[in-house]
PALUMLUM-331663 format. One record per atom (N, C-alpha, C, O, CB): residue number from 0; residue in one letter; atom name; x, y, z. Coordinates in steps of 0.02 Angstrom, whole numbers, plus 32768, in hexadecimal, padded with zeros to 4 digits. Glycine has a CB too. Example, Ala and Ser with C-alpha at 12.3 -4.5 7.8 and 13.67 -1.06 7.14 Angstrom:
node i 0 | aa A | at N | x 8294 | y 7EE4 | z 8186 $
node i 0 | aa A | at CA | x 8267 | y 7F1F | z 8186 $
node i 0 | aa A | at C | x 8294 | y 7F5B | z 8186 $
node i 0 | aa A | at O | x 82C8 | y 7F5A | z 81A7 $
node i 0 | aa A | at CB | x 8235 | y 7F20 | z 81C4 $
node i 1 | aa S | at N | x 8282 | y 7F90 | z 8162 $
node i 1 | aa S | at CA | x 82AC | y 7FCB | z 8165 $
node i 1 | aa S | at C | x 8285 | y 8002 | z 818A $
node i 1 | aa S | at O | x 829E | y 8039 | z 8192 $
node i 1 | aa S | at CB | x 82C0 | y 7FE2 | z 811E $
***
This chain:
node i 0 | aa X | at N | x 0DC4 | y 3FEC | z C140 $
node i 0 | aa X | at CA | x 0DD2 | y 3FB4 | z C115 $
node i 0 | aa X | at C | x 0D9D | y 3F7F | z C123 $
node i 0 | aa X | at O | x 0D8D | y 3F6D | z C15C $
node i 0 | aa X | at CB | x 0E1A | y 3F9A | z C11E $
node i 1 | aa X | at N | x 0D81 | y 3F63 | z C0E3 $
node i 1 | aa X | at CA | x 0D4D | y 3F27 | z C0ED $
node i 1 | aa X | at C | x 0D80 | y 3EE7 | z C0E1 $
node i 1 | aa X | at O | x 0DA6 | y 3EE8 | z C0B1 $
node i 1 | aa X | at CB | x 0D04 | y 3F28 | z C0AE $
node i 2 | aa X | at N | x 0D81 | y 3EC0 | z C102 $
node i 2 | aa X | at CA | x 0D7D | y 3E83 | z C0F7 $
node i 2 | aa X | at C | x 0D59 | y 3E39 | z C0F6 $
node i 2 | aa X | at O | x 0D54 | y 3E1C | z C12C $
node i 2 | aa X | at CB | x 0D96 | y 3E84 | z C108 $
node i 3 | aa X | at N | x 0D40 | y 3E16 | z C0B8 $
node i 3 | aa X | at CA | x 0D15 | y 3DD7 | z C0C2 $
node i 3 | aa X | at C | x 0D34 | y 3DAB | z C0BD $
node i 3 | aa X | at O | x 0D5C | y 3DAB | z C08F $
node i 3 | aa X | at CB | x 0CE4 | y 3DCA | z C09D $
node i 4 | aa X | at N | x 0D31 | y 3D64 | z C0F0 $
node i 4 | aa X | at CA | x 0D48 | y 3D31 | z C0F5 $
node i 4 | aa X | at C | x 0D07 | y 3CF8 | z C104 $
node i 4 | aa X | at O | x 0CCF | y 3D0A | z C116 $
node i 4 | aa X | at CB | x 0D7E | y 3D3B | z C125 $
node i 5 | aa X | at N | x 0D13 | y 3CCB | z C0FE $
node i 5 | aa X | at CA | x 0CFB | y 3C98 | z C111 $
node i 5 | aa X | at C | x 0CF9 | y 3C8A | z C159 $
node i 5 | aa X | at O | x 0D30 | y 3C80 | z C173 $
node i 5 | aa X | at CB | x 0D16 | y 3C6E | z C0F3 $
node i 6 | aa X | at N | x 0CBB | y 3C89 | z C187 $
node i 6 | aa X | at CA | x 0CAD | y 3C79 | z C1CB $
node i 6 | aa X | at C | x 0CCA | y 3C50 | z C1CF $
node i 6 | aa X | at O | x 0CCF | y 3C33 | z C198 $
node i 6 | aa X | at CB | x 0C76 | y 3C6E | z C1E2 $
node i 7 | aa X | at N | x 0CED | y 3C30 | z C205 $
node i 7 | aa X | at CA | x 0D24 | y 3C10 | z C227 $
node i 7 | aa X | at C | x 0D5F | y 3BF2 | z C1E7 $
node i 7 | aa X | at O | x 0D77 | y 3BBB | z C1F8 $
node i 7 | aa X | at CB | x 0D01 | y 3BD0 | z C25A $
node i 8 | aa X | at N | x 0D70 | y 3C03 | z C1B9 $
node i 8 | aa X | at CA | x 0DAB | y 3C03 | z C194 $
node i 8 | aa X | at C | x 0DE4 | y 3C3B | z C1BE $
node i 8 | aa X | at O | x 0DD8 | y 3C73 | z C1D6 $
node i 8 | aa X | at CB | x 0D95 | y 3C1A | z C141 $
node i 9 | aa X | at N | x 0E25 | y 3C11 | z C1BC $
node i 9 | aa X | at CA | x 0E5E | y 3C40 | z C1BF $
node i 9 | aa X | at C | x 0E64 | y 3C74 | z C181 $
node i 9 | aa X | at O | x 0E4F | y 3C73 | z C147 $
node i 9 | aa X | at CB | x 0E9D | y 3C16 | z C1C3 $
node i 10 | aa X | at N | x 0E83 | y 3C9A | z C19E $
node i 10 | aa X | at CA | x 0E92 | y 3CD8 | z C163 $
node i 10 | aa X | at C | x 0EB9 | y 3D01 | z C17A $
node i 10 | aa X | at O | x 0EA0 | y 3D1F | z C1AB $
node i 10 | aa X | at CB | x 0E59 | y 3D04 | z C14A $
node i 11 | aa X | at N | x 0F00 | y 3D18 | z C169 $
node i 11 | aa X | at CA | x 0F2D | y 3D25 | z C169 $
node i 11 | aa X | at C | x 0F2D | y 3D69 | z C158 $
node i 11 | aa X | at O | x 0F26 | y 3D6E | z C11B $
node i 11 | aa X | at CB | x 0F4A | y 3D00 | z C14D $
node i 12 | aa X | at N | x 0F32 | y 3DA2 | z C174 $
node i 12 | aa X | at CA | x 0F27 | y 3DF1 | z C15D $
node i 12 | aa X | at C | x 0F7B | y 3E1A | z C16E $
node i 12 | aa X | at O | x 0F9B | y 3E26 | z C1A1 $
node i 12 | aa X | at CB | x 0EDA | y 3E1C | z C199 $
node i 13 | aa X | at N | x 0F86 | y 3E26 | z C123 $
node i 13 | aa X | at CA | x 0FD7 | y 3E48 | z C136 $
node i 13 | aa X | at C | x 0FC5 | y 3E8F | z C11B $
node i 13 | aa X | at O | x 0F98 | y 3E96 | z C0F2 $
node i 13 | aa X | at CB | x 1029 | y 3E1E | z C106 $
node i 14 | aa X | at N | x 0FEA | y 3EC3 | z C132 $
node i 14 | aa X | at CA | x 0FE0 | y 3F01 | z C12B $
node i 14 | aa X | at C | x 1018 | y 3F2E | z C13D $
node i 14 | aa X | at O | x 104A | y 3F11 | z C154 $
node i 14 | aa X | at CB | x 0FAB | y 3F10 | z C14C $
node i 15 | aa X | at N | x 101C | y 3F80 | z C134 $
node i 15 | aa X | at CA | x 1063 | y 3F9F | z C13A $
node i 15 | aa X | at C | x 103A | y 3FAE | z C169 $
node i 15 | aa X | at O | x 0FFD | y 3FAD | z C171 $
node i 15 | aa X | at CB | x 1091 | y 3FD3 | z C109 $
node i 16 | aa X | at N | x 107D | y 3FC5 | z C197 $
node i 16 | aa X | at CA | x 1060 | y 4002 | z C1C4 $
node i 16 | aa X | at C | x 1089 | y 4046 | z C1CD $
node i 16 | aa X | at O | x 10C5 | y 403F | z C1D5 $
node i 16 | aa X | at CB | x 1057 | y 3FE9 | z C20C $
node i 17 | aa X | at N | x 106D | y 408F | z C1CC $
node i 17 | aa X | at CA | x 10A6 | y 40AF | z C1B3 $
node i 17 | aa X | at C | x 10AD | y 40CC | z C204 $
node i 17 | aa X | at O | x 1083 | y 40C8 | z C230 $
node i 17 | aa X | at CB | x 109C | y 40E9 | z C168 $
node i 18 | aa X | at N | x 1101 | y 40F1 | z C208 $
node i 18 | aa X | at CA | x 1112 | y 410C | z C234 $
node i 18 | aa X | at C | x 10E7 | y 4155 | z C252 $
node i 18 | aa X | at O | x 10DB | y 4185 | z C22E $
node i 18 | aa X | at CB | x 114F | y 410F | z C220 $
node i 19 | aa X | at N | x 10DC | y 4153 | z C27F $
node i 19 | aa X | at CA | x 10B4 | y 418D | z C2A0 $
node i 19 | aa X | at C | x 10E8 | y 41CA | z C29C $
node i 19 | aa X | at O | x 10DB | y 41FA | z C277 $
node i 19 | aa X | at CB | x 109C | y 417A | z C2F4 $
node i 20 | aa X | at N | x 1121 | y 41C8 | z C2C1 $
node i 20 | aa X | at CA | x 115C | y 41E7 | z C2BC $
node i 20 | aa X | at C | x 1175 | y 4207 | z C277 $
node i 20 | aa X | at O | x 118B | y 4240 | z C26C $
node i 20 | aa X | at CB | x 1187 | y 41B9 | z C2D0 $
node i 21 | aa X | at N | x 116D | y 41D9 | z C254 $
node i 21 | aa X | at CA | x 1186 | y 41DF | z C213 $
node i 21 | aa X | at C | x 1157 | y 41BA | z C1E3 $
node i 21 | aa X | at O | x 1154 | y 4180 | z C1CF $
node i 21 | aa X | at CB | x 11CD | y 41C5 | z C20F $
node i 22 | aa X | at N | x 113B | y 41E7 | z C1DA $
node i 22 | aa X | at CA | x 1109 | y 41D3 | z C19E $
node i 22 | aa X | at C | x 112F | y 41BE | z C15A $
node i 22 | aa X | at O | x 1111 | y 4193 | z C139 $
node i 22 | aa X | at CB | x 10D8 | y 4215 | z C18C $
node i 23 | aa X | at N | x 115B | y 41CF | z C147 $
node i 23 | aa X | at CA | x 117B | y 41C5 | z C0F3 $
node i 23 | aa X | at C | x 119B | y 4161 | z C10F $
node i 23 | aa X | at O | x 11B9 | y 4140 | z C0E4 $
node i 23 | aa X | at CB | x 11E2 | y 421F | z C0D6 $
node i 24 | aa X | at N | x 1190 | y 4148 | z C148 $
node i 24 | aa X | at CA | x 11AE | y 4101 | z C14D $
node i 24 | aa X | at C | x 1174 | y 40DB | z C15F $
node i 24 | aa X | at O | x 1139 | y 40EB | z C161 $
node i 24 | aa X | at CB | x 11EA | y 40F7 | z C183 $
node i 25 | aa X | at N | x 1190 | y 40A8 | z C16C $
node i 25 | aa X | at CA | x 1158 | y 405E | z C189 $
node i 25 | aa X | at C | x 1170 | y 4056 | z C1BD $
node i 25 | aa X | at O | x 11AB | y 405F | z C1C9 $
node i 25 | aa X | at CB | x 1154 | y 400F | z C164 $
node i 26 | aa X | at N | x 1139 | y 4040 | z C1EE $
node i 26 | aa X | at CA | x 1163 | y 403B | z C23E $
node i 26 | aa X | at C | x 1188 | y 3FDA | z C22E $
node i 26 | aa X | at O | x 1172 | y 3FAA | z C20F $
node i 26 | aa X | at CB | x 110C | y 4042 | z C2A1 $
node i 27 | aa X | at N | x 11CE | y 3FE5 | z C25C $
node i 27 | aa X | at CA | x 11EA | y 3F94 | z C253 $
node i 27 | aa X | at C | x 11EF | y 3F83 | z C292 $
node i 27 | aa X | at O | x 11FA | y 3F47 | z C297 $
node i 27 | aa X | at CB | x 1235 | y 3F85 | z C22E $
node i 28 | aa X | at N | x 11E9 | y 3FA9 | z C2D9 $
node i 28 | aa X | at CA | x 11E0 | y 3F9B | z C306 $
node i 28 | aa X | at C | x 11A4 | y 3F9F | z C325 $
node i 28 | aa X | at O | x 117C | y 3FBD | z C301 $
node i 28 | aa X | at CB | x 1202 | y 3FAE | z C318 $
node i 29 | aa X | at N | x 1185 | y 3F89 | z C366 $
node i 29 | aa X | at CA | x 115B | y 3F97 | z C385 $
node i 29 | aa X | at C | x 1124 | y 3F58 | z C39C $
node i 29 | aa X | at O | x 1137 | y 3F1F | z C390 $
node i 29 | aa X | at CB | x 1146 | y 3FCA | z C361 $
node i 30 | aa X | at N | x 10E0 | y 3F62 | z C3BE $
node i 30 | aa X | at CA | x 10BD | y 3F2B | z C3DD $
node i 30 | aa X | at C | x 107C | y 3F48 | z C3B9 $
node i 30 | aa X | at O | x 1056 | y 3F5D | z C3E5 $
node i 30 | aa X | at CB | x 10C1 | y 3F21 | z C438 $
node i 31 | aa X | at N | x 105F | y 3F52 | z C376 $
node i 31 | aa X | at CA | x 100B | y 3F8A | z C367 $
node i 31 | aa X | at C | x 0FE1 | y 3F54 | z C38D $
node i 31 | aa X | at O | x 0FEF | y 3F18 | z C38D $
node i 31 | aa X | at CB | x 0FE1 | y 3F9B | z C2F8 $
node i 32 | aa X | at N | x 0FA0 | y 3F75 | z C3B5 $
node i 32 | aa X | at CA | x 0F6E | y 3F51 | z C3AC $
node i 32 | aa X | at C | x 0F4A | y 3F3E | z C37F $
node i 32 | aa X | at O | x 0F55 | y 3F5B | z C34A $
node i 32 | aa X | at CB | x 0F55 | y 3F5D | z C3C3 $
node i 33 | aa X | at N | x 0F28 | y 3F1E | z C37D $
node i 33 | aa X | at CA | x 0EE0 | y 3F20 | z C34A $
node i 33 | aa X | at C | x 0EA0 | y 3F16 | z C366 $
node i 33 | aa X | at O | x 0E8E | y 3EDE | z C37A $
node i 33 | aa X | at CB | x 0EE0 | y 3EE8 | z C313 $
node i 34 | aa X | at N | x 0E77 | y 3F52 | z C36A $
node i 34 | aa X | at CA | x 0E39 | y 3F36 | z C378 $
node i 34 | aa X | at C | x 0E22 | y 3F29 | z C33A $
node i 34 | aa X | at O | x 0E3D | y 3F40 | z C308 $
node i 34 | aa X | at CB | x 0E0B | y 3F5E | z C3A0 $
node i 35 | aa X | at N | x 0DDA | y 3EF3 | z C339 $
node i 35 | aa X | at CA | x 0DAA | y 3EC7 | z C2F8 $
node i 35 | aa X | at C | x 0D59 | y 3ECF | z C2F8 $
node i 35 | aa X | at O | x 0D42 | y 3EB5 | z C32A $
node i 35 | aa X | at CB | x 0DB5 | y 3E6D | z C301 $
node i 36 | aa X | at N | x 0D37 | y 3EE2 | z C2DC $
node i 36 | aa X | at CA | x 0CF1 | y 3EF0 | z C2E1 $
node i 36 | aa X | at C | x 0CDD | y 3EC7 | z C2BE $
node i 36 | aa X | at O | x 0D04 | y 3E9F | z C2A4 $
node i 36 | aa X | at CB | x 0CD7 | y 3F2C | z C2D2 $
node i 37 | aa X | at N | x 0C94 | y 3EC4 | z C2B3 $
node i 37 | aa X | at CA | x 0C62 | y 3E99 | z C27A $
node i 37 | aa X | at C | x 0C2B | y 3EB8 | z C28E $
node i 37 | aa X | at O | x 0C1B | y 3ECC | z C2C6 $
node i 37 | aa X | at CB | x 0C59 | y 3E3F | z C27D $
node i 38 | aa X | at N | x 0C08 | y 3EBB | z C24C $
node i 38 | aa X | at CA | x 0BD0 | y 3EDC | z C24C $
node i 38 | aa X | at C | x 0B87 | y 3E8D | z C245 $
node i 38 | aa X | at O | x 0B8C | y 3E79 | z C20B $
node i 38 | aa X | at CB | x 0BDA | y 3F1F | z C200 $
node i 39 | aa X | at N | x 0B5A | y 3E6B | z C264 $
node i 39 | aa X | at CA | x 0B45 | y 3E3C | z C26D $
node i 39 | aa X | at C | x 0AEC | y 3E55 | z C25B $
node i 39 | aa X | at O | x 0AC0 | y 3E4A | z C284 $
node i 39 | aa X | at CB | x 0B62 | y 3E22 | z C2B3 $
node i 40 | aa X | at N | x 0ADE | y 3E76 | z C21B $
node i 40 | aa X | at CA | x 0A8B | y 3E81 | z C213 $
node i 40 | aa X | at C | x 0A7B | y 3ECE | z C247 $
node i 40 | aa X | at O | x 0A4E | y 3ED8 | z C270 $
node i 40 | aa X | at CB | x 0A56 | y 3E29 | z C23B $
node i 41 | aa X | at N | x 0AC2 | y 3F05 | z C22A $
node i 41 | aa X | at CA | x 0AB1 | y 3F48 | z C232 $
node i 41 | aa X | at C | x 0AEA | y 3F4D | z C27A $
node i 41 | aa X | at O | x 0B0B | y 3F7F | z C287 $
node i 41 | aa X | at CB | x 0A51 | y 3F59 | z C23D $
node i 42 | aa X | at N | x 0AE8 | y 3F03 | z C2A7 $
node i 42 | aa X | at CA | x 0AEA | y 3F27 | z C2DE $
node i 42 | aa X | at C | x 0B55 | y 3F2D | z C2E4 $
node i 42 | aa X | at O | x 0B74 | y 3EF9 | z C2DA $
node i 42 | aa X | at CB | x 0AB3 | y 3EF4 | z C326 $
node i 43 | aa X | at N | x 0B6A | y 3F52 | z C2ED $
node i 43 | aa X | at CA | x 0BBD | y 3F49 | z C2F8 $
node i 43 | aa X | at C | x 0BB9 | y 3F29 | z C34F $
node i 43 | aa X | at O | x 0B93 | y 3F36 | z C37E $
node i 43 | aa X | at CB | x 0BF4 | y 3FAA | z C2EF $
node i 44 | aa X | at N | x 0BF8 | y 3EF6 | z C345 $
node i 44 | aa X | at CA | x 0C04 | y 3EEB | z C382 $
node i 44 | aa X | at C | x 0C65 | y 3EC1 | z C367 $
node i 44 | aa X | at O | x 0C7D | y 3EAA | z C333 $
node i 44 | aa X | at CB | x 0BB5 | y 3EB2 | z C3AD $
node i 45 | aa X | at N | x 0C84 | y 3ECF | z C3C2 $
node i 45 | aa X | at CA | x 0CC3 | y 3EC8 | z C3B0 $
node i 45 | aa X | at C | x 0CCC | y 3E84 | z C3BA $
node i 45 | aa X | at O | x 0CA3 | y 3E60 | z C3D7 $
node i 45 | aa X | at CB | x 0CEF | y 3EF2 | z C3D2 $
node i 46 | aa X | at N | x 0D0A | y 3E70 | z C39F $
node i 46 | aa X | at CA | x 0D19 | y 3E38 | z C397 $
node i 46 | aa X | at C | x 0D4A | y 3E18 | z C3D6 $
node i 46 | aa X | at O | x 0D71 | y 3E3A | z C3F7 $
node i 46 | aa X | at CB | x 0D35 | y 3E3B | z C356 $
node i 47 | aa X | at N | x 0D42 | y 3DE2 | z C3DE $
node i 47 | aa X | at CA | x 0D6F | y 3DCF | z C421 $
node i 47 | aa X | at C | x 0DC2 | y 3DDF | z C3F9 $
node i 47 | aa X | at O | x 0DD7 | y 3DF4 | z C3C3 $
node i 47 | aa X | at CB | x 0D60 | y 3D67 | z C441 $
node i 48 | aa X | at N | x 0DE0 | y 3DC2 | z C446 $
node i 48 | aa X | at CA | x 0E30 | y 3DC8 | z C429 $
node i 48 | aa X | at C | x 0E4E | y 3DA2 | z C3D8 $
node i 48 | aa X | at O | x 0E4E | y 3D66 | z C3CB $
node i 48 | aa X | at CB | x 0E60 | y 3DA0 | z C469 $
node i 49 | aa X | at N | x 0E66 | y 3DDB | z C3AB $
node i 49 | aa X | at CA | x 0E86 | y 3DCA | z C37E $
node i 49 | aa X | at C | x 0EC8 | y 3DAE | z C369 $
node i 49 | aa X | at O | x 0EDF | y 3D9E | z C332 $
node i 49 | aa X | at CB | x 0E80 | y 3DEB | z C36C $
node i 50 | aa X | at N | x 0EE2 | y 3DAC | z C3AD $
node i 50 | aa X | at CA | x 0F2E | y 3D86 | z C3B0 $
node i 50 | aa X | at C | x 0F68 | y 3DC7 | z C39E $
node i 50 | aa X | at O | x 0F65 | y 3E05 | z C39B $
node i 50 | aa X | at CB | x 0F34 | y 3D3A | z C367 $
node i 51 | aa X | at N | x 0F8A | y 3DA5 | z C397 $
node i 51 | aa X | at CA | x 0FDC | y 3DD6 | z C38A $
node i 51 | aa X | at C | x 0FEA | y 3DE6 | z C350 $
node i 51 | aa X | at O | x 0FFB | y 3DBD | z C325 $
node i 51 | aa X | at CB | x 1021 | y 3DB4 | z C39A $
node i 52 | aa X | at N | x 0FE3 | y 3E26 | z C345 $
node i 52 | aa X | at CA | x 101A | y 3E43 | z C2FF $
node i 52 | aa X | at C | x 1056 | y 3E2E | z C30D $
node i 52 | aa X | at O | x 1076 | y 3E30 | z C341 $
node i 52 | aa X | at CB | x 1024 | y 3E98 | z C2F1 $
node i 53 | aa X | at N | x 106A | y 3E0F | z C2BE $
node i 53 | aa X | at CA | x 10A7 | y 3DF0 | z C2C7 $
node i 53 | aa X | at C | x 10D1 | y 3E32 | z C27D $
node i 53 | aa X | at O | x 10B5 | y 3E4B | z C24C $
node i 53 | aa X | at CB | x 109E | y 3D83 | z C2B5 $
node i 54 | aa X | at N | x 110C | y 3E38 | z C291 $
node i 54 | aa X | at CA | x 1127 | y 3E65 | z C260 $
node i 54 | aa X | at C | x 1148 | y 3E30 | z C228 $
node i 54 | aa X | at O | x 1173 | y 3E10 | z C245 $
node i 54 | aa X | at CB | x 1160 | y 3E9B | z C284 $
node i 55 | aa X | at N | x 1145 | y 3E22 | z C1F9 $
node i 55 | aa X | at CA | x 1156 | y 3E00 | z C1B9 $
node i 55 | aa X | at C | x 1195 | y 3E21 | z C192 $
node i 55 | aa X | at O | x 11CB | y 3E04 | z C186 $
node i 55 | aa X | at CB | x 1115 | y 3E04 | z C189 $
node i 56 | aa X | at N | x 1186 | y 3E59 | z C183 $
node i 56 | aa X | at CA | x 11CD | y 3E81 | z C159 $
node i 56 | aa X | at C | x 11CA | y 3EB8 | z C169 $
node i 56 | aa X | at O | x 119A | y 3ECF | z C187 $
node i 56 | aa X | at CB | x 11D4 | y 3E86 | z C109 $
node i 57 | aa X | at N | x 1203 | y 3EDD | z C157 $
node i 57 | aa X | at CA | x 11F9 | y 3F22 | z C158 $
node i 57 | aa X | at C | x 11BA | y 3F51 | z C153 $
node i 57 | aa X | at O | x 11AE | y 3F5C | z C118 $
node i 57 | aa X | at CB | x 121B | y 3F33 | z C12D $
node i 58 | aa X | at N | x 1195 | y 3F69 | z C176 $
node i 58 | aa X | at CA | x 115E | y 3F77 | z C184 $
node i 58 | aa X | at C | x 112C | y 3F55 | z C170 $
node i 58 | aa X | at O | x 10F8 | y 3F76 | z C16D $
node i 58 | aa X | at CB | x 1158 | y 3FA6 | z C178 $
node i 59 | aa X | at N | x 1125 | y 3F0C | z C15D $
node i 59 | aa X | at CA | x 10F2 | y 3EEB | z C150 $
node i 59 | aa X | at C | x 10DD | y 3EC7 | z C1A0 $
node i 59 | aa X | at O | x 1103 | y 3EAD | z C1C9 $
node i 59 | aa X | at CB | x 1105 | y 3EB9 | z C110 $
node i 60 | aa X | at N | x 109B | y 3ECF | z C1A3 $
node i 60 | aa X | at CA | x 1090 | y 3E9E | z C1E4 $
node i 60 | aa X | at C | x 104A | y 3E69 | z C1D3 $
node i 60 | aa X | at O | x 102C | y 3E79 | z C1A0 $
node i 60 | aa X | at CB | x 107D | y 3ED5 | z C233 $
node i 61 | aa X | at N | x 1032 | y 3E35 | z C1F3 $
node i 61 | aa X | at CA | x 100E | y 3E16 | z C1EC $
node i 61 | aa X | at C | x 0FF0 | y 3DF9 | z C239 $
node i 61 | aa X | at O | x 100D | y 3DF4 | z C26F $
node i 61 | aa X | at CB | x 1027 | y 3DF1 | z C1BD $
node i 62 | aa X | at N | x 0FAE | y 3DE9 | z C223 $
node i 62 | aa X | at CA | x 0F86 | y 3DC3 | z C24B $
node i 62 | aa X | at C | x 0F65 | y 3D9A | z C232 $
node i 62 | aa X | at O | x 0F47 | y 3DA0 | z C1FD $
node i 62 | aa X | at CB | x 0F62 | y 3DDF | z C26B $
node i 63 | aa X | at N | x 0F65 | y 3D5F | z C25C $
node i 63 | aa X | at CA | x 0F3C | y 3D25 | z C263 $
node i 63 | aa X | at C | x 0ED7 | y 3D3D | z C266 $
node i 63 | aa X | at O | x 0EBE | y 3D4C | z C29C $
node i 63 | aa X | at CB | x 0F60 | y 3CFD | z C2B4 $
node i 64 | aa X | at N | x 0EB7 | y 3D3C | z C234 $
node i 64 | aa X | at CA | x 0E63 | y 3D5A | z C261 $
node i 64 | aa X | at C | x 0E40 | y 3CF5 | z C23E $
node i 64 | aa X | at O | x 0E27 | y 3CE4 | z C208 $
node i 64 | aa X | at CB | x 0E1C | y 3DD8 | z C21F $
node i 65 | aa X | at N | x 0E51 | y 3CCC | z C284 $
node i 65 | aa X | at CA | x 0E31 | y 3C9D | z C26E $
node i 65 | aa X | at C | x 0DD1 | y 3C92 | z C281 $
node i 65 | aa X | at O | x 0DB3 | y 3C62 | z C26A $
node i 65 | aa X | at CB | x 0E5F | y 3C6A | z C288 $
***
């Protein structure tokens, strides 16, 4: 997934996540990580800490990528 935002703007990224276990659901429990990349003139490099997935609804979760 690409995402463009504005350099130091907040931006709010919500998304499903589905059950590993059970693929036909959305997970409503759990802690996902997230690792974050950027690609900066060819070269990829990772992004510092992205903070906490927060779970929102039934398999909806969100992060803060300010």
């Amino acid at each position: 997934m690409q995402i463009l935002w504005r350099k130091n703007t907040a931006f709010e990224l919500s998304f499903p996540i589905v059950d590993k276990e059970n693929p036909d659901a959305f997970l409503a429990t759990g802690s996902p990580t997230v690792l974050g990349y950027y690609n900066d003139s060819g070269t990829w490099t990772t992004l510092p800490s992205l903070g906490a997935v927060t779970h929102i609804a039934s398999g909806l979760w969100s992060i803060d990528l300010t």
